[in-house]
Backbone as a chain_set.jsonl record, in Angstrom:
{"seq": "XXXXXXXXXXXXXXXXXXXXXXXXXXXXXXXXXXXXXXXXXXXXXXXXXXXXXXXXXXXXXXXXXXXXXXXXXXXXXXXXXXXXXXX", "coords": {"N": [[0.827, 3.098, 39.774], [2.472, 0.71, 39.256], [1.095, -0.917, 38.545], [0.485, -1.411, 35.937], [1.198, -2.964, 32.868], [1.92, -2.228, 30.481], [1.812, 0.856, 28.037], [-1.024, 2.53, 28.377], [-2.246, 3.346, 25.971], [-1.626, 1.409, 24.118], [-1.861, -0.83, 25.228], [-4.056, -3.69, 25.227], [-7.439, -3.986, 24.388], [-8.848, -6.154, 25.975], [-6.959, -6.473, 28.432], [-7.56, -3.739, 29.41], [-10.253, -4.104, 29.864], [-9.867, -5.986, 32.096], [-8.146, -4.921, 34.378], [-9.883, -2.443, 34.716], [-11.558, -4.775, 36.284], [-10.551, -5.45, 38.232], [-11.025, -3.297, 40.592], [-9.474, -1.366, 41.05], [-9.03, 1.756, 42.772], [-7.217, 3.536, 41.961], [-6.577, 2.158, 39.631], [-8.822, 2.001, 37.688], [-10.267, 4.357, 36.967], [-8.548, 5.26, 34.922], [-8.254, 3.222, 32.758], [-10.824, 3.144, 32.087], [-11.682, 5.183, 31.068], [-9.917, 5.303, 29.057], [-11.153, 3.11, 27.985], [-13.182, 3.913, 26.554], [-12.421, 6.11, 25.581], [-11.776, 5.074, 22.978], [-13.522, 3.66, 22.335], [-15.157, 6.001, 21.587], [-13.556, 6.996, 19.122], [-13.821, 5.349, 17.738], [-16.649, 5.145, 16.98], [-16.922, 7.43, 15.533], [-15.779, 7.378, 13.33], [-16.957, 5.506, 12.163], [-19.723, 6.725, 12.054], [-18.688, 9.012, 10.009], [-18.086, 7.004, 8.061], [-20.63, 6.151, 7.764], [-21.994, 8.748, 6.861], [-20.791, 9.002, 4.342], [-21.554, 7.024, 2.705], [-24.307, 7.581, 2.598], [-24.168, 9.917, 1.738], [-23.442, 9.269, -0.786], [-26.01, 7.772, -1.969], [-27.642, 9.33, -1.701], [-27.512, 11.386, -3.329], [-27.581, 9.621, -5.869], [-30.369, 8.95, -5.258], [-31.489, 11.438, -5.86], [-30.556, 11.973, -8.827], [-32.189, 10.036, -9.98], [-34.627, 10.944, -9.718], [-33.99, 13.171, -11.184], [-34.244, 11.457, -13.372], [-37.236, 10.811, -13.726], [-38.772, 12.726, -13.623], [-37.624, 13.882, -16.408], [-38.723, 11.433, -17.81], [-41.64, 11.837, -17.295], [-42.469, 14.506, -18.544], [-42.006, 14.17, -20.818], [-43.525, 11.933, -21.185], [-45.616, 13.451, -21.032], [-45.411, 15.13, -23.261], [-46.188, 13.461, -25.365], [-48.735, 12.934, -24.968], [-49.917, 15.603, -25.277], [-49.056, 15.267, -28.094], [-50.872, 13.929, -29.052], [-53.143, 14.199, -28.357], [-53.748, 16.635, -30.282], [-52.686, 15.299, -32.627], [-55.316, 14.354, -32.498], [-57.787, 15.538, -32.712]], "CA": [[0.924, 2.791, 38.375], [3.161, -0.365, 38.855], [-0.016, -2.489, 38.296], [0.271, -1.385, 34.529], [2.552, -3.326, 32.352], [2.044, -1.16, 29.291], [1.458, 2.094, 28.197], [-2.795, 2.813, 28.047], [-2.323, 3.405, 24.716], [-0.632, 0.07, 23.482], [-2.902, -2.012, 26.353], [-5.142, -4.319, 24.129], [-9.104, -4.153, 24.853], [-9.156, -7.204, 26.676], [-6.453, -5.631, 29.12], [-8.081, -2.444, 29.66], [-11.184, -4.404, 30.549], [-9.35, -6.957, 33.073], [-7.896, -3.759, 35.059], [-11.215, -2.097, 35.416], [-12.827, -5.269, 36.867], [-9.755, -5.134, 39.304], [-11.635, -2.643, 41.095], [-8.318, -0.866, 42.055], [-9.369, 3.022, 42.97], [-5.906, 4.134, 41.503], [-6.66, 1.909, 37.869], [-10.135, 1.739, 36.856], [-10.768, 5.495, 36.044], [-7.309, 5.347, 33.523], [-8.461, 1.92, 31.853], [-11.91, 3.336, 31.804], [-10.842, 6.696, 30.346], [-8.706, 5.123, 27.556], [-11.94, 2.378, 26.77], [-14.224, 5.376, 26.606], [-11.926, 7.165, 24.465], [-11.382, 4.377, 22.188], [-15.044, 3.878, 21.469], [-15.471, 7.53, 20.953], [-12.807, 7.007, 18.064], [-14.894, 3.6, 16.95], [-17.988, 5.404, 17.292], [-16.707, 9.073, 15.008], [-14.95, 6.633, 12.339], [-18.028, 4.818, 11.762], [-20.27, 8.249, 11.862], [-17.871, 9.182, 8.732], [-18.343, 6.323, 7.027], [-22.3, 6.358, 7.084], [-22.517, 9.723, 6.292], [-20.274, 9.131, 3.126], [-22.312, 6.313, 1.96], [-26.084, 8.403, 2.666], [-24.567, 10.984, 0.55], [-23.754, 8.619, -2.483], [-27.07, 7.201, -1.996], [-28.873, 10.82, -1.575], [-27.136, 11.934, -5.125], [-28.263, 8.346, -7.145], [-31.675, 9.309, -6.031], [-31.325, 13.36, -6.874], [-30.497, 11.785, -10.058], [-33.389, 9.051, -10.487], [-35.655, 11.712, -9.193], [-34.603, 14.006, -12.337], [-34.864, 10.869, -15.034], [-38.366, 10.654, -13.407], [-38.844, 14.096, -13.974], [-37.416, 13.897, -17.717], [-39.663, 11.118, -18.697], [-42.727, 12.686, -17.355], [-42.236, 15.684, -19.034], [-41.595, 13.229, -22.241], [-45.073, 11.582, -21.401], [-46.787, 14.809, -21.234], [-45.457, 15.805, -24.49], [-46.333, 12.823, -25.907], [-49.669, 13.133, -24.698], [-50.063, 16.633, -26.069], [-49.142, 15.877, -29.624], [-51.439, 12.495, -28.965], [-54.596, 15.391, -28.552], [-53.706, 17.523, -31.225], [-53.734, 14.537, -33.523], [-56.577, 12.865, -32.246], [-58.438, 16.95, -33.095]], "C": [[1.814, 1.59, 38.124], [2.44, -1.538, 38.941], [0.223, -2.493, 36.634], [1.484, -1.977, 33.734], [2.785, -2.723, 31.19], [1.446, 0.209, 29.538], [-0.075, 1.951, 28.028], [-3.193, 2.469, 26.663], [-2.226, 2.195, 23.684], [-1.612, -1.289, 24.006], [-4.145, -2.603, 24.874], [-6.606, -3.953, 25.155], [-9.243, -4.76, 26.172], [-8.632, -7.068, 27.835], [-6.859, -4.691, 30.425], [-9.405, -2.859, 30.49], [-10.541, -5.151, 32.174], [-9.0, -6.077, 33.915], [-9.116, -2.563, 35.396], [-12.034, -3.283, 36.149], [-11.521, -5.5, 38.114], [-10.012, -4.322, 40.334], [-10.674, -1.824, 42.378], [-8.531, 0.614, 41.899], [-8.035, 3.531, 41.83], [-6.012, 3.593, 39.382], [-7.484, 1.689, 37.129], [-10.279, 2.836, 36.375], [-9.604, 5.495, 34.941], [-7.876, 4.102, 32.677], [-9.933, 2.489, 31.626], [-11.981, 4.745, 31.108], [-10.44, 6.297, 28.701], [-9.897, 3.996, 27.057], [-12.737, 3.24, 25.84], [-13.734, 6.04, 24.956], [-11.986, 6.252, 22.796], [-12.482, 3.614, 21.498], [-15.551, 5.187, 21.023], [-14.977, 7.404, 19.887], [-13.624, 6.635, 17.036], [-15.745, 4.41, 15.772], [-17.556, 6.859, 15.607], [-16.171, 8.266, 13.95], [-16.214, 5.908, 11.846], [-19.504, 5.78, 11.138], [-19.868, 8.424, 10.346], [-18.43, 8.651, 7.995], [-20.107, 6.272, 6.697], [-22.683, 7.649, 6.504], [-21.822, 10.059, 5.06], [-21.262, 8.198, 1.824], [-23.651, 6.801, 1.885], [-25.581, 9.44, 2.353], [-24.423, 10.768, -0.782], [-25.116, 8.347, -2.492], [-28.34, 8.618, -1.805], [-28.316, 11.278, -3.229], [-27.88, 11.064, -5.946], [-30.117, 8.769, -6.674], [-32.094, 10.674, -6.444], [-31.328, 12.679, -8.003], [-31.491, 10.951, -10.723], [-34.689, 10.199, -10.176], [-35.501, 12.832, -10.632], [-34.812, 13.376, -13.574], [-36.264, 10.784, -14.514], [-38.986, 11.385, -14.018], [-39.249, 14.331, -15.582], [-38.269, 12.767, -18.185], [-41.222, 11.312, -18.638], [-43.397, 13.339, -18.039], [-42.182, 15.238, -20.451], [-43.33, 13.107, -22.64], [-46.244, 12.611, -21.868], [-46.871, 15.189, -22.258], [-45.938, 14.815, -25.595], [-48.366, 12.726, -26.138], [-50.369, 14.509, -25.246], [-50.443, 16.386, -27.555], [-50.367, 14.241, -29.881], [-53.113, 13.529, -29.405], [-54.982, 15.891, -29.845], [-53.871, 16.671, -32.381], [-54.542, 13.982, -33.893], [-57.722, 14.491, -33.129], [-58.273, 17.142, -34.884]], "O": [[2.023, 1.303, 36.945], [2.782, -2.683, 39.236], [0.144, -3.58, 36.062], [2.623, -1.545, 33.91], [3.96, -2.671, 30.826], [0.88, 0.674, 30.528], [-0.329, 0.961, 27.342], [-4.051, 1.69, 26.248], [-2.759, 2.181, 22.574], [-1.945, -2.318, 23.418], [-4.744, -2.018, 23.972], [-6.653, -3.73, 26.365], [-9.613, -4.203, 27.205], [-9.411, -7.407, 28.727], [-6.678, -4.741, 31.641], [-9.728, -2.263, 31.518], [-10.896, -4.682, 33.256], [-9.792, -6.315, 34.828], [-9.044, -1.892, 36.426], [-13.12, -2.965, 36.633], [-12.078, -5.834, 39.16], [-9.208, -4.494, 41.25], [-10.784, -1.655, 43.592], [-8.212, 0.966, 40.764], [-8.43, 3.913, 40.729], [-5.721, 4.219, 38.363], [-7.273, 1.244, 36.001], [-10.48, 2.762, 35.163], [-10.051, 5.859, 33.853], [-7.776, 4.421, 31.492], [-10.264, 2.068, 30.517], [-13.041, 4.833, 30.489], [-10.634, 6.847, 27.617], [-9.864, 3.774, 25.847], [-12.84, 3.178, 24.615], [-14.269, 6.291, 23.876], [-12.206, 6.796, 21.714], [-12.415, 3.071, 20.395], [-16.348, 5.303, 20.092], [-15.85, 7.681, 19.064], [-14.014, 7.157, 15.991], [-15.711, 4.441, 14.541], [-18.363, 6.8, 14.68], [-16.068, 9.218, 13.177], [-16.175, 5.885, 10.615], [-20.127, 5.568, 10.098], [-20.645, 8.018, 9.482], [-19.214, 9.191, 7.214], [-20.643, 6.347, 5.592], [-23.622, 7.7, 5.709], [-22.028, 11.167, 4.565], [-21.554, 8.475, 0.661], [-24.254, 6.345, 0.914], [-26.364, 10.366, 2.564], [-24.86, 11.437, -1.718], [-25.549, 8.979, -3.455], [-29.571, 8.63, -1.81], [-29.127, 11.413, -4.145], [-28.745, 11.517, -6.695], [-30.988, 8.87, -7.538], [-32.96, 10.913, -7.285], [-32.48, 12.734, -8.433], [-31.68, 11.085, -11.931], [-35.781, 9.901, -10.659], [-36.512, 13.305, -11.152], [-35.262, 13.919, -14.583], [-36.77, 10.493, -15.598], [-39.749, 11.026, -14.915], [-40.321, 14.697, -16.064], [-38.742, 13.105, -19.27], [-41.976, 11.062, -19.578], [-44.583, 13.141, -18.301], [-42.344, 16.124, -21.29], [-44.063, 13.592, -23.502], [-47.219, 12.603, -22.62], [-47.942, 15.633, -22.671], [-46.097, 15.278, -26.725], [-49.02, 12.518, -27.16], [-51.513, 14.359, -25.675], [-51.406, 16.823, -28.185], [-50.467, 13.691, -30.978], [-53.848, 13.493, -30.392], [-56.056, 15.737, -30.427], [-54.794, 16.884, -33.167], [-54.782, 13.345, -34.919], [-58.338, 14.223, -34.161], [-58.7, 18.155, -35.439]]}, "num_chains": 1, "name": "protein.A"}
């Protein structure tokens, strides 16, 4: 471990990569461990955020889906009293 000049944690990207292409048995699985992990993070932080924005965007159309609904239901009645006075 006295190849590492920081802690894993602290090691920038660029780092972490340069020490895995070192192809030192003892420091590629720890630098490859901690990139791993640190796209898992990426990766679950990003997850979040799409599934916050595709549930605003699933509500606005629930809601365009019931003015649809409501002027339909308008038309129809409009259409009704359209009969009755045409009779």
């Amino acid at each position: 471990m006295a190849n590492f000049a920081k802690n894993l944690e602290v090691a920038t990207k660029e780092e972490l990569q340069s020490w895995v292409n070192q192809l030192d048995f003892r420091v590629v699985p720890l630098a490859s461990d901690e990139l791993t992990r640190r796209s898992v993070n990426e990766l679950q932080e990003t997850i979040k955020i799409f599934n916050e924005q595709s549930s605003k965007q699933t509500e606005k159309l629930v809601k365009l889906t019931w003015w649809i609904v409501g002027l339909t239901v308008a038309m129809l009645v409009g259409l009704v009293v359209q009969i009755i006075l045409s009779l």
